[in-house]
N, C-alpha and C positions, 0 to 999 in steps of 0.2 A: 504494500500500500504506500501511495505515494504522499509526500506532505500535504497537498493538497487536498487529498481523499481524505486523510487522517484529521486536518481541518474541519471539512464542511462533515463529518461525523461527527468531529467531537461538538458542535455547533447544535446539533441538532441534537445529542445526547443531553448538553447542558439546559436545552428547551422545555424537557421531557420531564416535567412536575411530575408523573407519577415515579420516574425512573429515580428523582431528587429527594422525594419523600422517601423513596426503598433505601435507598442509599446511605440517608439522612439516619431512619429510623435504624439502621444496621449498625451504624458509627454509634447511633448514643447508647446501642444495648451492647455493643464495645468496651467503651468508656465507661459504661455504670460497670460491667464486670471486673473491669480491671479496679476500680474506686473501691470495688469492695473485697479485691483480693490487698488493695495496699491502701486503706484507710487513711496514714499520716504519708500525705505530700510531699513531706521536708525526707522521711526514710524512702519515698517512694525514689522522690531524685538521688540523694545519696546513693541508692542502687546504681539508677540509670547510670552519675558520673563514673561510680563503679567499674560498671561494665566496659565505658568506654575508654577507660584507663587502660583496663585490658586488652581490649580490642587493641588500641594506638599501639601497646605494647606488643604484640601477637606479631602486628606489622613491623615493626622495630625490629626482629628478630625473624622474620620470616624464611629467609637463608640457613638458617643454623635450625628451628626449627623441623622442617621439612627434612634439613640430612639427618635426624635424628630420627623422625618417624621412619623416613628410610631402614634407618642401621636397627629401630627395632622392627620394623615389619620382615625385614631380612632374617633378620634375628628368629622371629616365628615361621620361616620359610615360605614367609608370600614373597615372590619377585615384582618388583618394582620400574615400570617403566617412566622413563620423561618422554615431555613433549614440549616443544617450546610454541610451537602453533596447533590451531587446529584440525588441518592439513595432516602436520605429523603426528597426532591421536588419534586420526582416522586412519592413516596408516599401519599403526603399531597394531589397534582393533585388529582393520583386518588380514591382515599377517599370522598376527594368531588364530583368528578363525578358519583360516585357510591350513595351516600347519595340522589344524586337526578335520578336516574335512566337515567344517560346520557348515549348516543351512538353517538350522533353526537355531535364536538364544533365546533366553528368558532375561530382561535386565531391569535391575533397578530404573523407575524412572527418576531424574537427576535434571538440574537447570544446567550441569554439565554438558550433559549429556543432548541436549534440547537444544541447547548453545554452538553445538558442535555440530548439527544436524544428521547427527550417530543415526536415526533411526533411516534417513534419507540414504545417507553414505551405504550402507550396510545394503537398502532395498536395489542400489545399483550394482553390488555384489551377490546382488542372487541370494542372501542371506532373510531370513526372515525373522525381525523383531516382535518379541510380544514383550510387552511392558506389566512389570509385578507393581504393584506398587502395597507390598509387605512393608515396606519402610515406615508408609505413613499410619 
């Protein structure tokens, strides 16, 4: 969809009082649940800054991080591939599914995964995706 499409959509989306109401009423029964999972304000933010300390910090260290999950997932005998593009995670995919004579997988669904256009790539390999979505 082109910008313009995506424009006169959202144009007509924002028009659409019933659609604003659904929307509207979704957010505040949101809002109230979370209000009364975290009652005091002042602890509720203290979390949020919390988290985001973290977060910052997670990024801060992302390099060292990652070779660690490496060294222990090696460690538990999963092998670990990189990819610096999309391109080469599509590749690695299917390489290995090819090494084992695959046509059918079963895969987590993932915004990874959806990002990489994994289900698309795979149907031009004659591969066929079914999506679990056990995760969620």
């Amino acid at each position: 969809m082109n910008a313009n499409a995506f424009s006169a959509r959202a144009a007509i989306a924002l028009s659409d009082k019933r659609l604003r109401a659904n929307f509207r009423r979704a957010m505040d029964g949101l809002m109230d649940k979370r209000a009364a999972q975290f009652p005091d304000k002042q602890a509720f933010e203290n979390l949020r800054a919390k988290g985001a300390a973290i977060r910052a910090n997670s990024l801060a260290k992302l390099p060292d991080l990652l070779e660690r999950l490496e060294a222990n997932l090696t460690a538990n005998g999963i092998q670990v591939h990189w990819a610096e593009t999309i391109a080469q995670g599509n590749q690695i995919i299917s390489r290995i599914l090819a090494e084992h004579n695959a046509k059918l997988v079963i895969k987590g669904k993932s915004m990874v995964s959806e990002e990489m256009h994994l289900n698309h790539h795979l149907e031009q390999d004659h591969i066929q995706a079914i999506e679990s979505d056990l995760g969620e």
